[in-house]
C-alpha positions in Angstrom: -2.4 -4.1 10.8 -1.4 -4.4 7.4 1.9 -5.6 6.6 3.4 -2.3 5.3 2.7 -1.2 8.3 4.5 -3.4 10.3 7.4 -3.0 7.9 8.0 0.2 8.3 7.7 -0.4 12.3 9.9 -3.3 12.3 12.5 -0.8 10.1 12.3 2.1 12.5 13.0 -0.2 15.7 16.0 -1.8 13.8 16.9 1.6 13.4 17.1 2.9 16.7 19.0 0.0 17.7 21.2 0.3 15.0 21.7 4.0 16.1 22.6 2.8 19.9 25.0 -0.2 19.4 26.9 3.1 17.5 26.5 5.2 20.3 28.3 2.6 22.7 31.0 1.9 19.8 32.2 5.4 19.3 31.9 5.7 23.2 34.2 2.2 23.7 36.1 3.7 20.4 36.5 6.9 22.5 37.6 5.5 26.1 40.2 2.6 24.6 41.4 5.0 22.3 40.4 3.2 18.9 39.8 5.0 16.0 38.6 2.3 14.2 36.4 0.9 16.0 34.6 4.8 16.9 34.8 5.5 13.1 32.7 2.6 12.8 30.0 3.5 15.6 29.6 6.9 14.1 29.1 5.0 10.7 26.4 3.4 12.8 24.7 5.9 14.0 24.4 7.8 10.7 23.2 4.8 8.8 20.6 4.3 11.6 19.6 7.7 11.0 19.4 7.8 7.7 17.1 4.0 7.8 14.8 5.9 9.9 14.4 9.0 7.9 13.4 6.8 5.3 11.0 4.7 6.7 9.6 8.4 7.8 9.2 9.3 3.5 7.8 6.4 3.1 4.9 6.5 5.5 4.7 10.1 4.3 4.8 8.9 0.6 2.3 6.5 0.8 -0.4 9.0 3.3 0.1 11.0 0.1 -0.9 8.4 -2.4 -4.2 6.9 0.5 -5.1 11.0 0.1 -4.8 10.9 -3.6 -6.9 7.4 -4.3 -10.0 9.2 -1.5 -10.2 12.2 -3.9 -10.4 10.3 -7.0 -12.8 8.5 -5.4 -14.6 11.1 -3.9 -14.7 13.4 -6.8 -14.0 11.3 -10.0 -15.2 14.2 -12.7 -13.5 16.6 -10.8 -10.1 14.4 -11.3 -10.5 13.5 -14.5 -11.2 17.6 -15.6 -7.8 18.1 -13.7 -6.2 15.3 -15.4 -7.8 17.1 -18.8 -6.6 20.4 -18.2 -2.9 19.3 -17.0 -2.8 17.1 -20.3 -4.1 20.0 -22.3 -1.5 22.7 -20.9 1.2 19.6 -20.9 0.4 19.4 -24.8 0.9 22.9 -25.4 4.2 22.9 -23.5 5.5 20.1 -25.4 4.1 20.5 -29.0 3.6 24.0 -29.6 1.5 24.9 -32.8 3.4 26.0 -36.1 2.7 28.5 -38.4 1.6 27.0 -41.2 2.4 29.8 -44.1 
């Protein structure tokens, strides 16, 4: 397995138990009546959350990319006429031709 792999595997396990050490401090926050300490298990829970949905982009992210590197490979012309005609159109965009009077 290759070792973004396992990154990303290792991060979304440290975020689940990131997000259920702040489920049982907002619920201990809850019972003894400590605002503090259930503040701080809710700020747990969202950072696990949010650690997670980002390990999620990233695998997303880099499916994207493995897609993008098989069609160049696949079709190399074909990307480098795309490449042509969004450099082209790009050019146009940017340095639009002047009257020359």
């Amino acid at each position: 397995m290759a070792k973004d792999k396992i990154d990303t595997i290792e991060n979304k396990i440290e975020a689940k138990v990131r997000d259920a050490k702040g489920h049982v401090k907002d619920a201990a926050g809850g019972l003894t009546g400590d605002i503090g300490l259930q503040a701080e298990g809710k700020f747990d829970q969202f950072a696990g959350h949010v650690q997670e949905d980002f390990a999620d982009l990233y695998e997303e992210g880099e499916s994207a990319v493995e897609k993008a590197v098989t069609f160049v490979r696949d079709k190399p012309l074909f990307s480098l006429g795309i490449v042509s005609v969004v450099g082209i159109l790009l050019g146009w965009l940017f340095f639009p031709r002047r009257n020359r009077s």
